[in-house]
C-alpha positions, 0 to 999 in steps of 0.5 A, spaced: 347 865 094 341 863 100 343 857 104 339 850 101 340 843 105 339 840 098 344 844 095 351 842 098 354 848 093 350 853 099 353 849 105 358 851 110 366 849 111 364 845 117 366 847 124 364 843 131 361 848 134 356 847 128 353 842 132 351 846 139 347 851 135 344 848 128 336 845 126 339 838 125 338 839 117 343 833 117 338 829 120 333 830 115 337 827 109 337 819 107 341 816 112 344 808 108 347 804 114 350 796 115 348 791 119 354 793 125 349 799 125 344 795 126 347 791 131 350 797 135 344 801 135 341 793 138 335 793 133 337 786 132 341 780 134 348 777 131 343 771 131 338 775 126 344 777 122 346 770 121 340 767 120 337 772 114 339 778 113 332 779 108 328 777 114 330 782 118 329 787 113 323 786 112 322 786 120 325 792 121 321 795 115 315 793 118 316 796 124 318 802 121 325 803 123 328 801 116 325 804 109 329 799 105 334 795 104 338 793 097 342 786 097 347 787 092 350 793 098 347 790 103 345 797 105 340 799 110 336 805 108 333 809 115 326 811 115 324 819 114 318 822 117 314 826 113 317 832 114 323 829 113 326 827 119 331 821 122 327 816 125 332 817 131 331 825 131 327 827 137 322 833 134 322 836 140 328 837 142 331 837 134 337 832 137 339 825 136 335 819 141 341 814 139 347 819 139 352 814 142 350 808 138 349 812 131 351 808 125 357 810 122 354 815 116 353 820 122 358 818 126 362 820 120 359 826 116 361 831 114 368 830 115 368 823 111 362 822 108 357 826 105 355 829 098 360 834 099 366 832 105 367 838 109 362 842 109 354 842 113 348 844 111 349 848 118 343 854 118 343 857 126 338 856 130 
């Protein structure tokens, strides 16, 4: 069976030295954040959170951060380039530009989120 990011069937036991040799491929899927990631990322304030998490949305969409966001949730969706990439995905160097501030889904992948928990769609680069 040839590997497919879209197909978790096709993906890798994870192992941490995927990270150092890997296309980003986790960085090219949906990326569903809360509001502490938008904090710590510091694209908004506690004020903005506390005031209207609707208006900030729709900031945050209009700035082209944010694809959407579902209030029965209160998750965010990441924006995605064309090519599919993470918004805060570097396209030269294929590495994150807010790695230290990442939201909790990245922070967490594969190991306690994802579509299959403890597998990557890992490829080498």
């Amino acid at each position: 069976m040839q590997w497919d990011k879209d197909r978790p069937s096709t993906w890798k036991k994870y192992e941490i030295q995927f990270c150092t040799s890997c296309k980003a491929h986790c960085c090219q899927m949906p990326v569903e954040i809360k509001i502490s990631d938008l904090l710590r990322l510091e694209i908004a304030t506690q004020d903005e959170a506390d005031r209207s998490i609707k208006k900030l949305a729709k900031r945050l969409i209009k700035a082209g951060i944010l694809k959407s966001y579902r209030e029965g949730t209160e998750f965010f969706m990441l924006s995605q380039r064309s090519n599919d990439d993470c918004y805060f995905l570097d396209p030269r160097t294929r590495l994150c530009r807010v790695y230290e501030k990442g939201p909790d889904t990245c922070r967490d992948f594969p190991a306690v989120v994802g579509p299959r928990v403890g597998y990557c769609p890992s490829e080498k680069k």
